[in-house]
KOLDREN-637147 format. One record per residue: x, y, z of N, C-alpha, C in turn. Coordinates in steps of 0.2 Angstrom, whole numbers, plus 5000, padded with zeros to 4 digits. Layout:
! residues N
XYZXYZXYZ/...
END
This chain:
! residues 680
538355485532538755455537539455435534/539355405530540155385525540455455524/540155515522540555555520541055595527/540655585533540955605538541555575541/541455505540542055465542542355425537/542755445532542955405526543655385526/543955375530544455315535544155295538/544355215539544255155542544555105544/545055115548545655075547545354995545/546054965542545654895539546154855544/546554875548547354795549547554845558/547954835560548254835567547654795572/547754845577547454815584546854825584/546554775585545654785587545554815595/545254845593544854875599544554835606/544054815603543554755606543954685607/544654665606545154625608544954585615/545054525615545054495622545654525625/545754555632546354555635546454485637/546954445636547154375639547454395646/547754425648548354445652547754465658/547354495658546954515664546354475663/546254405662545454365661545754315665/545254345673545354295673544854235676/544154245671543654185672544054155666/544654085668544854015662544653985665/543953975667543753915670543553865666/543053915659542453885656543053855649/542653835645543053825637542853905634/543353945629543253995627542853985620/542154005620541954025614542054095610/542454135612542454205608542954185601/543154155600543554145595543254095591/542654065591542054045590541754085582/541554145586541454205583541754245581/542454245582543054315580543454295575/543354215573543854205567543754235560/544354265558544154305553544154255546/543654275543543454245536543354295530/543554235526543654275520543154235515/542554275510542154245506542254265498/542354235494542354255486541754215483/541554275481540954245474541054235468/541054175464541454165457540754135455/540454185452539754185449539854185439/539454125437539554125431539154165426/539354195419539054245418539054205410/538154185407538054145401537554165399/537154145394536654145390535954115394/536254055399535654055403535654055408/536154095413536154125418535854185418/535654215412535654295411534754275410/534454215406533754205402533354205410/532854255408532354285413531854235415/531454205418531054155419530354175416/530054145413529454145410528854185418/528254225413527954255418527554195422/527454195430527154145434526654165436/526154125438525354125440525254155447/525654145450525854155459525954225459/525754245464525554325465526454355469/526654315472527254315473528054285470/527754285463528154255458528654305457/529254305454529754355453530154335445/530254375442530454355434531354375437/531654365440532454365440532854315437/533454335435533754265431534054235435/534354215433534954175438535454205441/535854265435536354285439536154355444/535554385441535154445444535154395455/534854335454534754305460535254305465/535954265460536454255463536854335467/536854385462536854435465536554495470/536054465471535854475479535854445482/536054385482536354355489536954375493/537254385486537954435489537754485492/537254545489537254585492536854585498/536354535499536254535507536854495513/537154475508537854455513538054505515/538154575510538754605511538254655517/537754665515537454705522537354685529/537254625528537454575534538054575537/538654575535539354565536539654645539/539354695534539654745535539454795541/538954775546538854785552539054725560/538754645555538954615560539554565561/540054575555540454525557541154605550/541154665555541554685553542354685550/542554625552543254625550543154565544/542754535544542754485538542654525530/543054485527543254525521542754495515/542454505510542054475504542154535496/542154485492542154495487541654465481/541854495474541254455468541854465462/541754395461541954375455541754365449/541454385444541354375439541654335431/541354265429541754245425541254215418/541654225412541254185407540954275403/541354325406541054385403541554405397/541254455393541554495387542254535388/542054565395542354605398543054575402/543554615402543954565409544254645413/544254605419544554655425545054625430/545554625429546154615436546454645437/546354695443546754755447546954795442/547654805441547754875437548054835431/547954795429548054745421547554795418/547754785410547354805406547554775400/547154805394547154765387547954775382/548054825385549154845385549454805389/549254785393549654755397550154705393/550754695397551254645392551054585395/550754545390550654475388550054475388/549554515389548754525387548554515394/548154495393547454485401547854425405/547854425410548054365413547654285415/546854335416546454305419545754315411/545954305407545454345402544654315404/544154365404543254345403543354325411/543854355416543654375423543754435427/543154455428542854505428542854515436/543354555441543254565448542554625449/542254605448541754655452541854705458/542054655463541954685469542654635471/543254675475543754675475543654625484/544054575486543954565491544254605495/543854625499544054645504543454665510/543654715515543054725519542454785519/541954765518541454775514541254865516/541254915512541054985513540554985510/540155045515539455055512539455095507/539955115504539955135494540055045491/540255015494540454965489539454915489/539254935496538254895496538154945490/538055005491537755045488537855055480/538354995477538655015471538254955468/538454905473537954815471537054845470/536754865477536054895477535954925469/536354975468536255015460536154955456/536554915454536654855449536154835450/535854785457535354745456534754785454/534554845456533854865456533754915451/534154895446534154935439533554905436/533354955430532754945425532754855424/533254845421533654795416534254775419/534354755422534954735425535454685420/534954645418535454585412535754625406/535354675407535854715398536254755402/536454745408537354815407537954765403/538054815403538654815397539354765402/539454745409539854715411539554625409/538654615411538554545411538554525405/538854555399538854535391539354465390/539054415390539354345390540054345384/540354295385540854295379540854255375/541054245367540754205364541254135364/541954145366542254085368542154065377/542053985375542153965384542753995388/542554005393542954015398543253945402/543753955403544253875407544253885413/543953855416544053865423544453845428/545053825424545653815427546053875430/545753935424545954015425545454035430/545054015429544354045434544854035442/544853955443545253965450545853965450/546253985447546954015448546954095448/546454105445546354195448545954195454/545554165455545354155464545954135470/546554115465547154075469547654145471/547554175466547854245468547554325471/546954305471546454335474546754335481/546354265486546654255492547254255491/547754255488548354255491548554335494/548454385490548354445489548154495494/547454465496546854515500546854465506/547054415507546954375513547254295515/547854335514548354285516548454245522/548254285527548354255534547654235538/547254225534546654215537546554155538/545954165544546054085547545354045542/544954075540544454045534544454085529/544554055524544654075515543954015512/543654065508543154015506543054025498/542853995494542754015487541953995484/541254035485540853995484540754015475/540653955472540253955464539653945465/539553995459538753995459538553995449/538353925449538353915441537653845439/537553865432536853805429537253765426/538153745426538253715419538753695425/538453615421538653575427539353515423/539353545415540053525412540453565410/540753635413541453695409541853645406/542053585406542753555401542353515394/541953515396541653475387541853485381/542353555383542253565375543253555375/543353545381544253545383544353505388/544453445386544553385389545453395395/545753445390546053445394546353505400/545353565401545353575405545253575411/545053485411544853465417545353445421/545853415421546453395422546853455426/546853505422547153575425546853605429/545953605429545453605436545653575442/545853525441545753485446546453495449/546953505444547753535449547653605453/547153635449547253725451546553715458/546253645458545853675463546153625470/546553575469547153575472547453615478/547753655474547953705475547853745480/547253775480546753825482546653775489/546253715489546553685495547053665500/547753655497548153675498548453725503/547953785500548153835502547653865508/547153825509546753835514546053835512/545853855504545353895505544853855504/544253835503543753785504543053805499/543153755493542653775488541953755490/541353795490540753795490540453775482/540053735481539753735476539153735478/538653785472537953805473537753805468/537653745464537453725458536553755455/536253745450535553785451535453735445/535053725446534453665440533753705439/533553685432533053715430532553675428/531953655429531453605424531553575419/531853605414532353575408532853525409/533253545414534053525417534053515423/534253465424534453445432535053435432/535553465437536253455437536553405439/536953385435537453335439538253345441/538253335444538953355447539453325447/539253255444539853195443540153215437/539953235431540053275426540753295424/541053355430541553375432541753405439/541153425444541253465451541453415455/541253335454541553295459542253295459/542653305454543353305451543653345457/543453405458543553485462543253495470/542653475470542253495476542553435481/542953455486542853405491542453415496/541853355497541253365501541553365510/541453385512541453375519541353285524/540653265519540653205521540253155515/540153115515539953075507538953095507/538653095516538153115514537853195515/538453235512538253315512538253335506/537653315502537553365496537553415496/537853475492538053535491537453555485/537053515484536753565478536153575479/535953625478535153635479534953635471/534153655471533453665465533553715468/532753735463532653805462532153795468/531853755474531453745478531953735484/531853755490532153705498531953635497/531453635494531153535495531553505492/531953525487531953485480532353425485/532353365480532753335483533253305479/534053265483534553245481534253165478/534853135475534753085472535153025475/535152985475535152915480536152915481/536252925472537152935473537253015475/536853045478537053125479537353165472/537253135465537453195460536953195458/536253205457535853225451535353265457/534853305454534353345458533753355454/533153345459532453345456532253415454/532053455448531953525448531453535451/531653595453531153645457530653675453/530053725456529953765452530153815448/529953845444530353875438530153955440/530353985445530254065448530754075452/530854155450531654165454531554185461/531054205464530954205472531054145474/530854085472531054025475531954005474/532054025471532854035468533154065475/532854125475533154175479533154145485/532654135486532654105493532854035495/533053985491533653935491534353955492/534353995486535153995489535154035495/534854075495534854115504535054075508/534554015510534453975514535153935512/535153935507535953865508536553905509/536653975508537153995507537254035515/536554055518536654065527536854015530/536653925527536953875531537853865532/538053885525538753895524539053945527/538754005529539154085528539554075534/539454055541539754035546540353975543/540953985547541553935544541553895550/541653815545541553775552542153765552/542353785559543053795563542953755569/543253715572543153655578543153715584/542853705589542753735596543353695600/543553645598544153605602544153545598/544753515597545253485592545553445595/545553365593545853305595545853295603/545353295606545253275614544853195612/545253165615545053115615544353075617/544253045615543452985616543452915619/543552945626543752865631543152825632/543252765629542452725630542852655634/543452645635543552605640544252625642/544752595646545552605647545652585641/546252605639546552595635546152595627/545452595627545252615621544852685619/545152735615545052775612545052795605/544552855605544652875597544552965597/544752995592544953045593544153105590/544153145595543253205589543553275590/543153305586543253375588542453385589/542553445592542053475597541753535591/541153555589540753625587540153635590/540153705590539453755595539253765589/538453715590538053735584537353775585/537753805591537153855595537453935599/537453955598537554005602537354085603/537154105608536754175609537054235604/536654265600537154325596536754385600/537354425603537354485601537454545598/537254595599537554645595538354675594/538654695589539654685591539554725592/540054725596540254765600540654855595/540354895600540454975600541354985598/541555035596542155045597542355135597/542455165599542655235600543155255593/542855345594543255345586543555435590/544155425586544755495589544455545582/544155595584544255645578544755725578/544655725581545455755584546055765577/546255715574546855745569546355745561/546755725557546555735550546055705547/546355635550545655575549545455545555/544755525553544455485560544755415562/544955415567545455355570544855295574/545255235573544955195580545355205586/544955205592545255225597545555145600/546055135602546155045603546455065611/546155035615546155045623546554995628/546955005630547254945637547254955644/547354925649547054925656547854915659/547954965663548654955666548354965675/548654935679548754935687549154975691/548855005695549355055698549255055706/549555045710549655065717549455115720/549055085726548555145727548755205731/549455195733549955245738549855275734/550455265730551055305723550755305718/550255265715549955265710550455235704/551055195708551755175700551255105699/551555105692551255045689551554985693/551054925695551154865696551454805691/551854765692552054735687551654665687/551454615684550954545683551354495690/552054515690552254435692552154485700/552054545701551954575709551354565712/550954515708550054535710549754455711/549654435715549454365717548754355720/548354305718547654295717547754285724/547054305726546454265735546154285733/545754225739545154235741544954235747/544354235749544154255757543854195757/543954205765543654135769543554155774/543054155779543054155785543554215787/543354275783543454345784544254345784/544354315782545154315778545354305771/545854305771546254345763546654285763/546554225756546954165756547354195751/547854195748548154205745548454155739/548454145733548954105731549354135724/549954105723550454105718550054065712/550454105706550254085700550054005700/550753945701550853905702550253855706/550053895711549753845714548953845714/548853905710548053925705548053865701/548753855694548653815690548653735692/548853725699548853645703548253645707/547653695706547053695708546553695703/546953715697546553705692546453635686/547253585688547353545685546853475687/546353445684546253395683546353335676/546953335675547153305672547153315664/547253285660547253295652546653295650/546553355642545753345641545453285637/544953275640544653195639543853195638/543753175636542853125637542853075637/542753055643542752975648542052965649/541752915645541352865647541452825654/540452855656540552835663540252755663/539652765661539152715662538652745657/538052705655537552695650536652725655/536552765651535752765657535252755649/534552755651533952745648533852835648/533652855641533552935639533152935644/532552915648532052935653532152965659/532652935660533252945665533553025667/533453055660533853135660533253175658/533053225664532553235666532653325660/532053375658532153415654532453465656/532653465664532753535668533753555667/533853455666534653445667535053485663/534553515656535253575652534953635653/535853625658535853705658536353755655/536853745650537053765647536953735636/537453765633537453765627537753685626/537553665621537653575620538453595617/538953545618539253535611539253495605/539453495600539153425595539753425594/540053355594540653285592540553285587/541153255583541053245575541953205576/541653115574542353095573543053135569/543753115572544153115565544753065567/545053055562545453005560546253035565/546453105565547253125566547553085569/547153055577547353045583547552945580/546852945577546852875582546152845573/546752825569546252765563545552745565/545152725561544552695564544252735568/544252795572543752835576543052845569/543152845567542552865565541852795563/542052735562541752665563541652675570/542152685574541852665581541352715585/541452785580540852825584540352815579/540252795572539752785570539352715573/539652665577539252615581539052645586/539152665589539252715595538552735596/538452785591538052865590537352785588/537652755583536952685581536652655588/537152625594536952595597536452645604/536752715607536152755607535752755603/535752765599534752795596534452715596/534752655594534352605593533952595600/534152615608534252575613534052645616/533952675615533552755618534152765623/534752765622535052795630535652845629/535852875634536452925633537052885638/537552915637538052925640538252965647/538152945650538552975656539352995655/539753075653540153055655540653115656/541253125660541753155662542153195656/541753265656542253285651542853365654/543453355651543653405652543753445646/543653495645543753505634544353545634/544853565639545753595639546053585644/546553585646546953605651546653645653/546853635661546553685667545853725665/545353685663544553705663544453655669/543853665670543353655676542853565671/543153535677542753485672541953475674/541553445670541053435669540753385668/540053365669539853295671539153315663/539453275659538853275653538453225650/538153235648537553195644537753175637/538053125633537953095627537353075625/537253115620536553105616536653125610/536453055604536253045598535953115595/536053145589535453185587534753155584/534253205583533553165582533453125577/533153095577533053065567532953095562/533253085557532853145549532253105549/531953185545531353155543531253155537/530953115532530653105524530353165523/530753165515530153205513530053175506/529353195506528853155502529053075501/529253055505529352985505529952985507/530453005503531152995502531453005508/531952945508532552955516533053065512/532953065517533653135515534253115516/534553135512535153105508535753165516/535553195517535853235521535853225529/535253205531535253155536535253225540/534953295540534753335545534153345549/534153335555533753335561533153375558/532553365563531953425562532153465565/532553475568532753535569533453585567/533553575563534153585558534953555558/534953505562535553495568535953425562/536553415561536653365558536753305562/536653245558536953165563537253165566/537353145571538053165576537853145585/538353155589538253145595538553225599/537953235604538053285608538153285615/538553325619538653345625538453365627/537953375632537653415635537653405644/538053485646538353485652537653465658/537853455665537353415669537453465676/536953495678537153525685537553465690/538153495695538253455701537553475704/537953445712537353445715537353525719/538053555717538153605720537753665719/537453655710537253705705536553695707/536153655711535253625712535253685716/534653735715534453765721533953735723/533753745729532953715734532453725731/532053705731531453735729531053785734/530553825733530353885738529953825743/529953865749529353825754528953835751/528353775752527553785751527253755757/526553765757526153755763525653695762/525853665756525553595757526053545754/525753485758526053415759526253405751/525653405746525453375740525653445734/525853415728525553475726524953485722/524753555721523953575719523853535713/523453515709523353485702522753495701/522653515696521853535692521253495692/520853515692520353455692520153415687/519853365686519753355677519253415674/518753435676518453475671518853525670/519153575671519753615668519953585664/520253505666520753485662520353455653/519953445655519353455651519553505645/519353565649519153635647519553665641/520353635644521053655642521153605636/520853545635520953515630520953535623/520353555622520153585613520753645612/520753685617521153755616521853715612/522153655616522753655615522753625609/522553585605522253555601522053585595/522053655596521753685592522453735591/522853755595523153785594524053755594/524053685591524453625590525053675585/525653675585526153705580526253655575/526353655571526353615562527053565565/526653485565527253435567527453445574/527253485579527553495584528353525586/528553545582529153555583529353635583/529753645586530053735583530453745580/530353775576530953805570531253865571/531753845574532253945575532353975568/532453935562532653985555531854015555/531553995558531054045555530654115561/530954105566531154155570531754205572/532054245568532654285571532354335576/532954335578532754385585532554465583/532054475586531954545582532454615586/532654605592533054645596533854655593/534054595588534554615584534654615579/533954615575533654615565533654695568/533154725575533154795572533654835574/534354815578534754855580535454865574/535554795570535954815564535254835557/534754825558534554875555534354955553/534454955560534655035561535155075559/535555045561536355055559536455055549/535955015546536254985540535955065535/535355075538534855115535535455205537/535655205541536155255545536555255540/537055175539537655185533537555205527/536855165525536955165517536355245518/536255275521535855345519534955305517/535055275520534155245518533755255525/533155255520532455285526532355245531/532355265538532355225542531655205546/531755145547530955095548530555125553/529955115552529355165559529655085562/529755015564529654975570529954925567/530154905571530454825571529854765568/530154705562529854665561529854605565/529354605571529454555574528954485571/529254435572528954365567528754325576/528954325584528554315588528154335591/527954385587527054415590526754355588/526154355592525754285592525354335586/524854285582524454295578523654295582/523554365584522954365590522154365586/522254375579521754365575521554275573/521954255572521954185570521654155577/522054175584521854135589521054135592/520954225591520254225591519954175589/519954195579519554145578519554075579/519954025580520053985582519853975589/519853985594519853955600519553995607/519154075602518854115606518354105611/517754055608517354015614517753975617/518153925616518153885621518653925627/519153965625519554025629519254045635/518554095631518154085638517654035642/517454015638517453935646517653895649/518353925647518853905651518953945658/518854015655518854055662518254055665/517754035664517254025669517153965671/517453905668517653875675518253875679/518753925676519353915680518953955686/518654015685518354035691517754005697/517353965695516953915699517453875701/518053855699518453805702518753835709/518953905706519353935711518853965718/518153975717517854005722517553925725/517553865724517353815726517853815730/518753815728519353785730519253825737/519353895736519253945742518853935747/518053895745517853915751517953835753/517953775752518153735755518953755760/519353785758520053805762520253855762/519753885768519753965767520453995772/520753945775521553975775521953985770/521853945765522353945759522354015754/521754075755521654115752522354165755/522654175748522954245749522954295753/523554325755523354385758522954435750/522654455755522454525750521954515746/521654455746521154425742520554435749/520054435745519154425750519254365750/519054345756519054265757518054265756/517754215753517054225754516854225759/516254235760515954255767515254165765/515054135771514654095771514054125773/514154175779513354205783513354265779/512654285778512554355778513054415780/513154455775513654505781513054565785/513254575790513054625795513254725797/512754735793513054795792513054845799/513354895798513454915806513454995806/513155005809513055105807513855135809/514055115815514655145817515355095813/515955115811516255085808516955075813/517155015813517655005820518154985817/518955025821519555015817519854955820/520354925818520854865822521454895822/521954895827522454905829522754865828/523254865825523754795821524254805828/524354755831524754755837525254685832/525854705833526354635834526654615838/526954575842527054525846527754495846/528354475848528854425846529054425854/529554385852530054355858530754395857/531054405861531754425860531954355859/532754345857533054295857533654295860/534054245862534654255867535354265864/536054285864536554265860536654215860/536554165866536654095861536054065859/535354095855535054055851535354085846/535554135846535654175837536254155836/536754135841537354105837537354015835/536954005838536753915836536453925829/536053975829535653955822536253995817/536754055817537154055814537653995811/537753945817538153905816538053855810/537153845812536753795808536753845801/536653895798536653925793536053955793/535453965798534553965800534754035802/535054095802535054165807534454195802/534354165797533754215792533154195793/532954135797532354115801532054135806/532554195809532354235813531854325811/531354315812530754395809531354455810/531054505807531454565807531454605811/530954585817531054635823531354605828/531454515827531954495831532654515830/532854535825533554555821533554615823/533054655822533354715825533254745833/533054685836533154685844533854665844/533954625841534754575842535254625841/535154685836535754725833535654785839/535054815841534954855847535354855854/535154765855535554755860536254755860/536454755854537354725855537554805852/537054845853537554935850537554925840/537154885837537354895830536754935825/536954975824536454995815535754945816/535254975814534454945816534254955809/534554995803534155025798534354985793/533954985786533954915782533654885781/533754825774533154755774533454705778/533054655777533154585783533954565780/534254565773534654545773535354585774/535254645777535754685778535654675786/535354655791535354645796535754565798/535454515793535954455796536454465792/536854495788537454505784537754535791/537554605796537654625801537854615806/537454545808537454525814537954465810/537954425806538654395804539254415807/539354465803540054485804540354505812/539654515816539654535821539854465825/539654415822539754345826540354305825/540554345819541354305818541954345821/541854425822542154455825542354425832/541854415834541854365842542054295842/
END
């Protein structure tokens, strides 16, 4: 497949583009940019004597002998297969440092004044990711030996890491100048580089500086071993600016492991690279996403005159598959095709111009019309805000009220000093007091404002005893206050009729019956984990594709992790399953024959007498019945909005007698007879 299309455009106009000029749902707040901001990731993975040291053989039948930098190197590489299907414009690279070897674009060992960047080693060039460049990584990792190629041969002088990121300074500046996220993650077990140069720490800290400065945002992924536990205050405190004082950045060689009370020391994990591997994965998926604000400095009205200022992030959102794009084969190399939508008059067919074309709508079989102008004075409810209405009891917000995507608030300082004490009393006097906020949000100019719910996040939970220094939800969600929009009364639908007063409820023996099943079938803590659920409809749709680009054999079925486990259930809760259905069934032949109207159509109602058999067999002649109706009952009930309360043979007596079409479902008859009444 590569060989077939080997241009790709990297830069001009996207295809998949929002048109802004013809959208015109601006009702909502825009999430596509959410998702379309382009990011840029570099790997500055350390190459040493015990990054390279393989792990000792392990007892566990799914133990793994990988070292550290073999590990580090396939998180890149499932990043890059990741990215290269679903987040195609984003650019990633691998840097390698602390090696024999050095590589900087077209420098070389002549070069005039020697290497610039000496013992850095560019692997893989930022940019955006081709399926020669997986397939180059794939060879690397899943070689015999992978620590003895002749690139991972450590150097015997330290490496300054002063040059490490002033060569990642030029990196980005180079490959991804204009991007709206630049990120640099380190991936290293030495948690002092300046020990042996006191005075490279000082030049660290101006070059990493810098690099923020310039946007770009250093990830630390520290790695501890049984022997060594990392400490971070060392030197990385110097360089890493945390996000926020309780966001630990460093993982073990376990997920469990845990941080230390000042967040710089780590308890070692187990000593096997699968558990490695699957750390960093898991830390380095919580980072790969760039937190970029959904909406920026709208204020936080908790009375007149007092405010403080948040930004808004979607820490939830549907993914789908990206979007298709069309390829021109037609000239010498294969093109993307980039598409626009122009307007033309339906006499002449000449182009229409924007300022010639004015919004309606229908009303009462009319065409309102309005100018640009007076759309945007129908759209204006004032400046974006979130106003505190009044206080309710959490009991109070019933589970049915969310019906959209929450936002999560997160103080900042820009607007308004001190927002962040006051949202942290805020966020403390919810959860102490179980209640949320009622309150008026609008999150832009000329959006649709909305009525929401302020709600505390859940509480962490301990592990093995210990508070989590990180202070994340059981649900993966961090501290914080949420928004969660609230239907008007416009958005309630009715409920269906039904034909009794009460509603039905189960008896206690069912309820009985239903107890051990559910009991038995309890999920671990009660709670759902989405990390441990991906959607298999879009695992197997970029896997299809991945298998396509890189020429790999392509899978007999999708791995779905939602099938219920129908073995386990058996054994588990087989008996009691079924008698459950046999008394669901005496329930239900009891229920029937005490209320033997209430039996479905279509169902046998029980018989009480003997039935009586009969040698001749006799038909029923379904006869139906109605009343015609008059024109002025049919235009009262129109009036009322009831014309659909009318049976189908009364509508098609109605449409008969006034000369109209009889053919159709009922809803295309009072749609019929409507028009026919406004006409008049």
């Amino acid at each position: 497949m590569a060989d077939e299309l080997p241009y790709r455009s990297k830069g001009g106009a996207d295809g998949g583009a929002r048109d802004d000029e013809n959208d015109d749902d601006d009702d909502e707040i825009d999430e596509t940019g959410y998702k379309t901001v382009k990011d840029a990731v570099l790997f500055a993975i350390e190459v040493s004597e015990s990054m390279l040291r393989v792990p000792p053989a392990s007892s566990s039948k799914k133990g793994d002998r990988s070292s550290p930098l073999l590990v580090a190197l396939k998180c890149a590489y499932h990043l890059m297969q990741q990215r290269i299907i679903s987040t195609p414009r984003d650019k990633m690279g691998i840097l390698l440092y602390g090696t024999e070897a050095s590589k900087f674009y077209d420098e070389d060992e002549n070069s005039r004044g020697g290497w610039s960047f000496p013992h850095c080693y560019l692997l893989t060039d930022l940019d955006v990711p081709e399926a020669d460049d997986v397939k180059a990584l794939k060879e690397l990792t899943e070689a015999e030996s992978p620590e003895s190629a002749e690139i991972f041969k450590p150097s015997k002088e330290p490496v300054l890491m002063h040059n490490v990121l002033f060569c990642a300074n030029q990196v980005f500046q180079q490959k991804a100048a204009n991007f709206t996220s630049r990120r640099l993650f380190i991936v290293t077990d030495n948690d002092d580089p300046a020990s042996s140069n006191k005075g490279s720490r000082s030049q660290a800290t101006v070059r990493a500086k810098d690099l923020y400065d310039l946007g770009v945002t250093i990830e630390l992924f520290p790695i501890s071993t049984p022997e060594h536990s990392f400490d971070t205050s060392l030197f990385y405190n110097d360089i890493i600016y945390k996000s926020s004082p309780s966001d630990p950045e460093a993982i073990a060689y376990n997920p469990a492991s845990m941080v230390g009370g000042d967040g710089s020391k780590l308890v070692a994990g187990s000593n096997d690279g699968i558990s490695l591997l699957q750390s960093l994965l898991s830390n380095i998926a919580s980072k790969v996403t760039p937190k970029r604000a959904l909406f920026s400095s709208v204020p936080l009205e908790l009375a007149p005159n007092f405010r403080i200022s948040v930004k808004g992030y979607l820490l939830y959102k549907h993914q789908k598959p990206s979007r298709s794009c069309y390829i021109y084969l037609g000239g010498e190399r294969p093109q993307i095709v980039t598409g626009y939508t122009e307007q033309v008059a339906f006499e002449n067919s000449k182009p229409i111009q924007k300022t010639e074309i004015r919004k309606a709508y229908t009303f009462g079989g009319q065409k309102i019309t309005f100018s640009d102008e007076e759309v945007k004075q129908l759209r204006n409810f004032g400046d974006p805000v979130i106003r505190i209405i009044g206080f309710k009891p959490m009991s109070r917000l019933p589970l049915w009220a969310n019906i959209k995507n929450s936002t999560f608030i997160y103080p900042s300082e820009e607007d308004y000093v001190g927002s962040t004490r006051v949202y942290s009393a805020l966020h403390q006097k919810l959860f102490d007091d179980e209640l949320f906020a009622l309150t008026w949000f609008v999150p832009r100019r000329n959006a649709t404002p909305v009525m929401a719910a302020m709600i505390p996040t859940l509480p962490a939970e301990d592990i093995d005893g210990m508070t989590s220094v990180a202070g994340m939800s059981a649900t993966g969600a961090p501290q914080g206050l949420h928004l969660i929009p609230l239907p008007f009364a416009d958005d309630v639908r009715q409920n269906p009729p039904t034909t009794h007063e009460k509603p039905l409820g189960a008896p206690k023996e069912l309820i009985a019956a239903m107890r051990p099943i559910v009991q038995q079938l309890n999920l671990p803590k009660g709670m759902y984990d989405p990390s441990k659920y991906p959607n298999p409809s879009l695992q197997w749709h970029y896997r299809i594709l991945q298998a396509l680009a890189l020429d790999e054999d392509i899978p007999e079925k999708p791995e779905d992790k939602t099938i219920p486990k129908y073995k386990q259930i058996d054994k588990r809760v087989a008996n009691e399953t079924i008698e459950w259905g046999r008394t669901l069934d005496k329930v239900v032949k009891e229920y029937q024959a005490d209320n033997p109207d209430a039996v479905p159509t279509g169902f046998k109602r029980p018989t009480t007498t003997p039935s009586v058999t009969s040698s001749a067999s006799t038909k029923r002649v379904k006869s139906e019945t109605h009343d015609s109706v008059s024109e002025e009952k049919v235009r009262e009930l129109w009036q009322k909005g009831q014309i659909g309360h009318l049976t189908v043979a009364q509508l098609k007596d109605f449409c008969a007698s006034k000369k109209l079409p009889v053919m159709g479902k009922k809803a295309d008859l009072v749609e019929r007879i409507e028009g026919w009444l406004e006409s008049k």
